[in-house]
N, C-alpha and C positions, 0 to 999 in steps of 0.2 A: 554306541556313538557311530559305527560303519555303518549302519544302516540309517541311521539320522542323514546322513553327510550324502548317503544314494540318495535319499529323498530331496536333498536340499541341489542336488546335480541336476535332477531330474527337473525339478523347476525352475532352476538355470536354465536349462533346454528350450524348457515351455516359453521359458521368456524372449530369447534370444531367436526361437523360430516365429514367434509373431510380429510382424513389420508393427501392425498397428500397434501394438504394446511396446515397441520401440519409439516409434512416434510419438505418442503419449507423454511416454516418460521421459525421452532429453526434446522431444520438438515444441510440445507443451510449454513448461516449464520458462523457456529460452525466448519463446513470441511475448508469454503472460508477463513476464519481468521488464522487455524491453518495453511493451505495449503502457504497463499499467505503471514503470516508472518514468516513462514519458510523459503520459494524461494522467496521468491523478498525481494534480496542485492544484493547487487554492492561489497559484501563481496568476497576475493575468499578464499577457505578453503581446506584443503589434497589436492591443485594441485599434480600431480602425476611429481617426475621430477626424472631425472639420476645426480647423480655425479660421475666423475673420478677424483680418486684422482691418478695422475701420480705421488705425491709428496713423499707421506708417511709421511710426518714429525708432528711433536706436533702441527705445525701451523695450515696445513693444516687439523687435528684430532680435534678441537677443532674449528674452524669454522664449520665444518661438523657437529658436534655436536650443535651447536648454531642453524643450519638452520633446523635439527632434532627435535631441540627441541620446534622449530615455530611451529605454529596452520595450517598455509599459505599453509603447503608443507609437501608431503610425499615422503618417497624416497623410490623409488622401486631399485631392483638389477640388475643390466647388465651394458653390457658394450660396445652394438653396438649401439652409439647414434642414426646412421642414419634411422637404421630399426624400433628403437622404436617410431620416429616421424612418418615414412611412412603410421606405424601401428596406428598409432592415440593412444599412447598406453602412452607418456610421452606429458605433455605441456612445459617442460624445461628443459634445462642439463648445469650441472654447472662443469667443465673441469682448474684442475688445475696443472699449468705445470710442470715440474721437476725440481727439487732448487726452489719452491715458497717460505720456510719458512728463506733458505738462503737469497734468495734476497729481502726477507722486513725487515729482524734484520741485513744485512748487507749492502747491496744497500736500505735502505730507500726505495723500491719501489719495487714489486710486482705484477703482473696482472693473474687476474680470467676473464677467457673465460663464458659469458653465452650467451644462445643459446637460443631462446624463439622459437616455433610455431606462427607466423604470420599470419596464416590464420584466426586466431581470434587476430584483434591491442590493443583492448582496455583489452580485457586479458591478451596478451604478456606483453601489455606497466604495466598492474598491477603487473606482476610475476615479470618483471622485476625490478619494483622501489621496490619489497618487500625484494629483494637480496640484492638488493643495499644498502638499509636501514641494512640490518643487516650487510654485509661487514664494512657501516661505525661505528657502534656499537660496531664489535668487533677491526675495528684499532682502535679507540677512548678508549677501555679497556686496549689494550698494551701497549697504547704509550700516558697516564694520561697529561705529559706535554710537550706541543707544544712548539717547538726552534723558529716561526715564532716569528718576535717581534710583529707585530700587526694582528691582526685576531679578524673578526667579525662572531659574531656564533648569530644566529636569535633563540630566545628563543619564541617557538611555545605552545599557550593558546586553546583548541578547549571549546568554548562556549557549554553549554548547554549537550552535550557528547562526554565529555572527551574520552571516549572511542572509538569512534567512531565506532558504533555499527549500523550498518545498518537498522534494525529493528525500530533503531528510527523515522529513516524517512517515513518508508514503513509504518507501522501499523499506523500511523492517515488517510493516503493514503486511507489503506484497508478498514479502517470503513470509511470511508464515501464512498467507491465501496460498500462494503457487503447493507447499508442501501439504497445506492440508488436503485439499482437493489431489493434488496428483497420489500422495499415498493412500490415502483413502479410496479412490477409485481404481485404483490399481489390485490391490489387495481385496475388495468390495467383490471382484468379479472370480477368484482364485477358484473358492470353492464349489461355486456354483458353476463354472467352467466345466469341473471335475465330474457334477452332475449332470447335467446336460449333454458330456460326452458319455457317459455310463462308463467311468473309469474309476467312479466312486464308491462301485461293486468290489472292485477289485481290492482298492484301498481298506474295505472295512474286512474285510476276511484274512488279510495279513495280517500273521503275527506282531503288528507294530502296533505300537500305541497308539491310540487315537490323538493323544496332546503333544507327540510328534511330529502327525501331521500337519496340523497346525501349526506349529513352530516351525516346519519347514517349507510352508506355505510365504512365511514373512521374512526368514534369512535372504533370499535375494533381492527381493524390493527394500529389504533393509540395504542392505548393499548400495544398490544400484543408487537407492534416495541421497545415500550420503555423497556418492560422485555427483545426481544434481546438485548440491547444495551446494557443493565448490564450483559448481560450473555459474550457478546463479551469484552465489558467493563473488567471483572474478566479474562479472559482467557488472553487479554493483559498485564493486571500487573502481573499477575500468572508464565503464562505459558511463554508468549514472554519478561518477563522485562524490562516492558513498564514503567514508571516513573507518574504518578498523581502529578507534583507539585503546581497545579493552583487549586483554589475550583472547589468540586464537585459539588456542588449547582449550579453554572455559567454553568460545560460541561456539567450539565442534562439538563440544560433550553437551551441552543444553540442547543442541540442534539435534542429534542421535537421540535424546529422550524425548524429545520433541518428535521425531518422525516413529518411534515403536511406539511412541499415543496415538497417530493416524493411521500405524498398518494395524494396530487392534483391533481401534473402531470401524477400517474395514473389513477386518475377523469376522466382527460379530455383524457388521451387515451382511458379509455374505454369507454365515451362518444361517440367518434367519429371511433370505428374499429364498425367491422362488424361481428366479430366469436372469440373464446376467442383464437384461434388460431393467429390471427393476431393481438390482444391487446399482447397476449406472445410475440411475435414478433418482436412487436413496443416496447417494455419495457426491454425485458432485451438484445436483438441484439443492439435494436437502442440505448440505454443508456447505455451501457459496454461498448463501443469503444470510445465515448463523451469524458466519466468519466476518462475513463484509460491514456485519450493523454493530456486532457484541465485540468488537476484536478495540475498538477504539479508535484504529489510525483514520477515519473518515468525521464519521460521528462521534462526540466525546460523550466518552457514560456520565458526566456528571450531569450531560443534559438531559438524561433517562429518565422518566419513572422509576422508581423505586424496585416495586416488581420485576422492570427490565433489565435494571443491574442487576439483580439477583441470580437471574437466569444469564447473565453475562458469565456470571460465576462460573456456569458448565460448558463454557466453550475452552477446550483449551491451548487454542491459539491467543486469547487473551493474552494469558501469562506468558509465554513465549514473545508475544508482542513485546511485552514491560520487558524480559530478559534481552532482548537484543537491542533495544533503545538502549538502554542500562551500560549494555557491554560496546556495543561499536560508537554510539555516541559518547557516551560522557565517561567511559572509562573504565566503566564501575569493576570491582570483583566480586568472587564466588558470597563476599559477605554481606554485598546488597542485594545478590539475586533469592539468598539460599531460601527463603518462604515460599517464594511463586515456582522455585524447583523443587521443593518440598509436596507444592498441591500439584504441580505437574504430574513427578515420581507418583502420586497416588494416584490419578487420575489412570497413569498406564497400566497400575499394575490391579485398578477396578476392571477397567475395559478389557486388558487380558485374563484375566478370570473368567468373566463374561460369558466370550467367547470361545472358552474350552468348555468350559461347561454349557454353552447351547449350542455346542457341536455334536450333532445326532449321529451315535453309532448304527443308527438302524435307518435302512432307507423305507419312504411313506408308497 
């Protein structure tokens, strides 16, 4: 165990002397979380849109004001709808026609012209239902009691965020992107480092073990990951209003088995690359595209092919994903997560085998 513990000093050193492996691991981590829990929503916000009002009236000054006074939407000034879409300059125009206030306090009925940019659907189709929603808001304010004798109105419950706050979803996503990528590339470069300095000589002619080395290759990026994770950890509830309502004791012991799955599988990459160039390579190219599609918080697997979930199956920020919705969102405990900590625990303790065993005692 005294000479486990030199080895495990000694890569403390290694670490603590390279600025850019400091950089990496708390500067990385700190930009990726503010960055990607910032931009990645499905949220849309100040879309830039035009209104004409043809009408003039209280009605139509008072809806205006309502969609003013939305998060959604900003209005800019003019009044040549068509040039402003040419110019990529507006995403919407809301066009209301002449007699609109007469014809809804008088004919019961009224219509609002809106115009979306279709060149992006799934944007259109949001700016769209977001008008629509406040359209219905504000006839539901004028006109308190409904002449319909029967009418069914669906009373809507959103689980877990109310608010429906995009961040929710995205920031369990991010931390387990930020962890798998930083410990895996981190770890990815250890061994190969060791080679490329020819101190790998050294290491295999010592009386030590070989599955030592290795194990004391991954104690201080264990380390150190877990200090990320409360740094990332704090800047979620802080800075993104990210909600903690499951114990913390539970998401630090998931999270620690969650980060020795990514210093393995950087074990076994840098076991087996050949330059630290292509352990970088194999870890944060080959494992950010994986992470970003099979992990769920963007794209949902049950929109996959078949085959695609399957293969979802081997990434294992998946399951980490499901653990920390589970635990900071809705609450859960050890007794709704223990399956996917279950394939977790296996997952680490394949890829640490792995990687002892195609750790080559003899150099080529």
């Amino acid at each position: 165990m005294k000479q486990f513990m030199v080895f495990v000093r000694k890569e403390f050193y290694h670490v603590f002397r390279d600025r850019r492996t400091l950089l990496i691991l708390f500067g990385l981590p700190v930009m990726q979380i503010l960055l990607f829990g910032y931009a990645l929503t499905t949220e849309i916000k100040n879309a830039k849109i035009i209104v004409i009002d043809n009408a003039k009236d209280v009605n139509s000054e008072q809806l205006i004001a309502k969609i003013r006074a939305s998060t959604y939407f900003s209005i800019v000034e003019g009044d040549d709808m068509g040039a402003a879409f040419r110019k990529g300059e507006i995403r919407c125009a809301v066009v209301f026609p002449p007699g609109f206030g007469n014809d809804l306090l008088h004919g019961n009925t009224a219509q609002i012209q809106i115009v979306a940019d279709a060149s992006d659907p799934n944007t259109a189709k949001t700016l769209t239902n977001y008008l629509t929603a406040i359209i219905n808001d504000y006839q539901q304010s004028i006109q308190p009691m409904v002449t319909i004798p029967y009418q069914i109105q669906p009373v809507l419950r959103m689980l877990y965020n109310p608010a429906l706050n995009g961040s929710m979803n995205f920031v369990p996503g991010v931390i387990a992107l930020v962890l798998m990528i930083i410990c895996t590339t981190l770890t990815s470069v250890s061994i190969v480092r060791e080679k490329e300095n020819g101190t790998m000589e050294i290491l295999l002619v010592s009386p030590f073990n070989p599955t030592y080395v290795v194990l004391a290759k991954a104690v201080p990026y264990l380390v150190l990951s877990l200090l990320d994770f409360i740094i990332i950890l704090l800047l979620s509830v802080f800075l993104l209003d990210m909600p903690v309502r499951g114990s913390l004791v539970l998401l630090f012991m998931e999270s620690t088995l969650f980060i020795i799955s990514c210093l393995s599988l950087g074990l076994l990459i840098s076991s087996v690359a050949r330059s630290q160039q292509i352990a970088m390579l194999m870890s944060m190219m080959g494992m950010m595209l994986p992470t970003i599609l099979f992990t769920g918080f963007i794209f949902p697997l049950e929109n996959m092919p078949l085959p695609l979930q399957l293969i979802s199956n081997l990434i294992p920020s998946r399951w980490f994903y499901f653990i920390v919705k589970a635990v900071m969102l809705k609450g859960l405990g050890f007794g709704a997560v223990w399956k996917q900590t279950l394939i977790l625990a296996g997952m680490t303790i394949v890829l640490l085998t792995i990687s002892i065993k195609t750790f080559k005692t003899r150099l080529s």
